[in-house]
C-alpha positions as CSV (number, residue, x, y, z in Angstrom):
1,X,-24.9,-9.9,188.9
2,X,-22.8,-8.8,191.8
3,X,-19.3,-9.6,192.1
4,X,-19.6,-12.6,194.0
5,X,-21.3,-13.9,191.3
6,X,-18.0,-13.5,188.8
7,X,-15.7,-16.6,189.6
8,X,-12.3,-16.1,187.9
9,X,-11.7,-19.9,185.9
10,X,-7.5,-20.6,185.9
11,X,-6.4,-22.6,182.5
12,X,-4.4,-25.6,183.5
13,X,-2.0,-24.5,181.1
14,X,-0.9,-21.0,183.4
15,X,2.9,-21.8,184.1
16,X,6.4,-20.2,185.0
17,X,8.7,-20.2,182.4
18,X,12.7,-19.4,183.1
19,X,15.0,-18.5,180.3
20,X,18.2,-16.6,180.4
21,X,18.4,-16.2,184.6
22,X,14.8,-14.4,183.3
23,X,11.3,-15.6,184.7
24,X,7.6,-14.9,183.6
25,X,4.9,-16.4,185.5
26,X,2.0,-17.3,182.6
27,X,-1.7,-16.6,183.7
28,X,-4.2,-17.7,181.5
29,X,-7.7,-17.0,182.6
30,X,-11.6,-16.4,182.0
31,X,-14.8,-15.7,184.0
32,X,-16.7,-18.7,184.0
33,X,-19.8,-17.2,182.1
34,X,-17.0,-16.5,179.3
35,X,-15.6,-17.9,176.8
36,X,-12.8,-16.0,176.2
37,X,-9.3,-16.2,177.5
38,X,-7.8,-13.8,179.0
39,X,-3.5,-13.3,178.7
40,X,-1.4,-12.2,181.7
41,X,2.4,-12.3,181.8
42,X,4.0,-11.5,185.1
43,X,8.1,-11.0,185.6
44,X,9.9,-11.4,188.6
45,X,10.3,-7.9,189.1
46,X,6.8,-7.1,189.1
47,X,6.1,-5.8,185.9
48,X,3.0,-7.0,183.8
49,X,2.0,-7.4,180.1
50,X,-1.8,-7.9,179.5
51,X,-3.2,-8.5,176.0
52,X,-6.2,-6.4,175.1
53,X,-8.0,-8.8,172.8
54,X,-9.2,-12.3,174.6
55,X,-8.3,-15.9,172.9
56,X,-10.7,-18.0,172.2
57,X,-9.0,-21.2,173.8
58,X,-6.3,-21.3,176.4
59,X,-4.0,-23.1,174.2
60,X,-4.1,-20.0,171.7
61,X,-3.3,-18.1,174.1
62,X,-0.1,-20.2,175.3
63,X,0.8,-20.3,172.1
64,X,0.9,-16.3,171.6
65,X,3.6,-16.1,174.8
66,X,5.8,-19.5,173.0
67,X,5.7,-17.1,169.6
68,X,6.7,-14.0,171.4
69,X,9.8,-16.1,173.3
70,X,11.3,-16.8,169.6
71,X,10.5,-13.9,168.2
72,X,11.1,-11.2,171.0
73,X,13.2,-13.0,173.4
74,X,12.0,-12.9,177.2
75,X,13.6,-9.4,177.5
76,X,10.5,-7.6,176.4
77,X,8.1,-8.9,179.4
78,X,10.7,-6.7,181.6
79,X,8.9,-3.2,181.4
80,X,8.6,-0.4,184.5
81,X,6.2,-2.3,186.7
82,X,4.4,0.9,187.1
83,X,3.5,0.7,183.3
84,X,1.5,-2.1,182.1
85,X,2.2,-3.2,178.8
86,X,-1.1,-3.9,176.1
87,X,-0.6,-6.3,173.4
């Protein structure tokens, strides 16, 4: 398989979400042989927090970002954007 062969699927569920003057832009994302989902959060300044282990449905992998919001606050997508962040 050569890698015009992988074609990246986008869930209908990526989305930019603005709290506190703060924005994250939601990606949510699989190749289309795969089933699982792939989670990418984005902040406006550049910096990005990927999560290691895939989600078996989009949806699960919303809802892991909406339980982070209450329980972390938006603050913690703001890392060095030189430094990824792993969950």
């Amino acid at each position: 398989m050569t890698e015009e062969d992988l074609k990246l699927v986008f869930s209908p569920l990526c989305r930019r979400i603005r709290r506190k003057r703060l924005s994250i832009h939601v990606q949510i994302y699989r190749l289309e042989q795969e089933d699982g989902w792939t989670l990418e959060v984005e902040n406006h300044k550049g910096g990005c927090t990927v999560w290691d282990d895939k989600f078996a449905t989009d949806q699960a992998a919303l809802d892991e970002v909406m339980n982070v919001l209450e329980t972390e606050g938006i603050e913690t997508f703001f890392v060095d954007p030189d430094k990824p962040t792993l969950h």
